[in-house]
N, C-alpha and C positions, 0 to 999 in steps of 0.2 A: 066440407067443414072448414071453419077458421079462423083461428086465433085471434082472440079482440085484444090479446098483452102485446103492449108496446116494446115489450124485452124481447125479443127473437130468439132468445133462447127455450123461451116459456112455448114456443112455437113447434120445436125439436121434440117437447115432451107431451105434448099433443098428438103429434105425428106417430109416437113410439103407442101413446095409447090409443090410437085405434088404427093401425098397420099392426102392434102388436111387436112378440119381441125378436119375429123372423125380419126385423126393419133395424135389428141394433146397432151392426156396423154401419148403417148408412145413415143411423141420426148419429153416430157420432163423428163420418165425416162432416155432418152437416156441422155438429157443432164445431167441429177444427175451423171453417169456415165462420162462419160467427166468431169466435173467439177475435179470431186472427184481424176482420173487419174491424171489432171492440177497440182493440187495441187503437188502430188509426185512428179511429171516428170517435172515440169519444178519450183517448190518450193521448192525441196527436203526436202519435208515432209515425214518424215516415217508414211504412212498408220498404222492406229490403228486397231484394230479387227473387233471394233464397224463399223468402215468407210468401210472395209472391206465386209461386212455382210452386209451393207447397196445398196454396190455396185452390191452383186451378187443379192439382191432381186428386186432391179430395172432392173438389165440384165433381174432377169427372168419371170417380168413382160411384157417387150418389149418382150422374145420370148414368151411367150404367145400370147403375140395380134399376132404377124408374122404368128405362125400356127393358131390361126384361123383365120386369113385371106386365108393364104393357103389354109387350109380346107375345106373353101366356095367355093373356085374355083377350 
């Protein structure tokens, strides 16, 4: 399935309806990740280090859960 909304957020709550609601901490790292993008890319905020590093440990929390999901099946 996939998301035809150009807002990436509208993406997260796609995800949550049909993963369901054993997926909620990881659509909400996803959204920390989106948010954090938002900012840059449409605030032209220059990304900090901190913001940065915040970003990649929520991605690599969401790919955690994805492969153990994968892994189960």
């Amino acid at each position: 399935m996939r998301s035809a909304e150009l807002d990436h957020r509208e993406a997260v709550g796609l995800f949550l309806e049909v993963i369901g609601e054993t997926a909620a901490d990881a659509g909400r790292h996803v959204s920390r990740v989106i948010a954090k993008k938002n900012l840059v890319e449409y605030k032209r905020r220059f990304i900090t280090q901190k913001d940065a590093r915040e970003m990649v440990e929520h991605a690599q929390h969401f790919f955690a859960w994805v492969i153990g999901i994968l892994l189960r099946n």
